[in-house]
C-alpha positions in Angstrom: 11.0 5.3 7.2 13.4 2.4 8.2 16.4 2.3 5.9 15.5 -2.0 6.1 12.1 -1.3 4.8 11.2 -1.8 1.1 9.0 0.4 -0.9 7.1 -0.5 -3.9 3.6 0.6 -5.9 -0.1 -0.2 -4.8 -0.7 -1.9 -8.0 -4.2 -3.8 -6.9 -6.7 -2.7 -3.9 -10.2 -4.9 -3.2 -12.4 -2.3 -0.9 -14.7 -4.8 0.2 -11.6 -7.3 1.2 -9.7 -5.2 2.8 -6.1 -6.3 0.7 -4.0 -5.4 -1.7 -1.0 -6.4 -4.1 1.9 -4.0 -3.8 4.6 -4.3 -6.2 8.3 -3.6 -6.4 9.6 -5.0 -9.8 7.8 -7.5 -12.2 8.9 -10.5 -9.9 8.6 -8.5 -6.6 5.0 -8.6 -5.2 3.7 -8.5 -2.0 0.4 -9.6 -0.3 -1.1 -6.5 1.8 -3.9 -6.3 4.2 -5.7 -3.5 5.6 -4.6 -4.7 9.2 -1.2 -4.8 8.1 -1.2 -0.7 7.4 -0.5 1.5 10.0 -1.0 4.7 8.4 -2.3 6.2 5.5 -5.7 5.7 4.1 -8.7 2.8 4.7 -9.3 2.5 0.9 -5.9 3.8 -0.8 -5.3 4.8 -4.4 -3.7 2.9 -7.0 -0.6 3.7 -7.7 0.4 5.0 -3.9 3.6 4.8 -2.7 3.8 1.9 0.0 6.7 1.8 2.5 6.9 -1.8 4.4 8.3 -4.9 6.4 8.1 -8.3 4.9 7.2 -11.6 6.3 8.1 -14.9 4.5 5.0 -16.4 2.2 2.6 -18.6 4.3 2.1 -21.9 3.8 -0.7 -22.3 1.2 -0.1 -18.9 -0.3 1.5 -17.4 -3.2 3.4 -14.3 -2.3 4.9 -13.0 0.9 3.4 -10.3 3.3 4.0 -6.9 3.6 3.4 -5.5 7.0 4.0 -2.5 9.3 2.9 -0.8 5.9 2.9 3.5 5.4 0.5 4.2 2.5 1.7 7.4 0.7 -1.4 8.7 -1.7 0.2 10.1 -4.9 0.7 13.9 -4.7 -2.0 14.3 -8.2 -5.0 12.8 -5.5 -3.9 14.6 -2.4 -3.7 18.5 -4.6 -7.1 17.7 -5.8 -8.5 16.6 -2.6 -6.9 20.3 -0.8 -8.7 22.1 -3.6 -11.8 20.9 -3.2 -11.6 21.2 0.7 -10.9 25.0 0.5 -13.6 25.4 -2.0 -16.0 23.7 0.6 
């Protein structure tokens, strides 16, 4: 990860919209969209660890964008997933 790059929580994800709210502090949040992420998941877990760039808030919008975004899936989801894959 870039040393410039922030990191914050997946604290909202809509599926069927393809975005997200990460979140850094209670008046740090950032707009994400699935197009923005360049790795991890299509439909990440709450609570992942998201590693990004920002962009300044469009005009019209509420919060700024988080882009070039690294989704990290908590390590709880990604034991459960391995153990259930080698029972398989």
């Amino acid at each position: 990860m870039d040393s410039r790059q922030k990191q914050g929580i997946l604290k909202v994800w809509k599926d069927l919209r393809g975005f997200g709210i990460v979140v850094i502090s209670r008046h740090e949040a950032y707009f994400l969209h699935t197009s923005d992420v360049i790795e991890g998941p299509e439909n990440p877990t709450l609570g992942s660890t998201v590693y990004f760039d920002t962009e300044p808030t469009p005009p019209g919008k509420k919060l700024p964008v988080a882009v070039n975004a690294v989704i990290v899936e908590p390590a709880a989801v990604l034991n459960v997933a391995s153990k259930s894959e080698v029972k398989s």
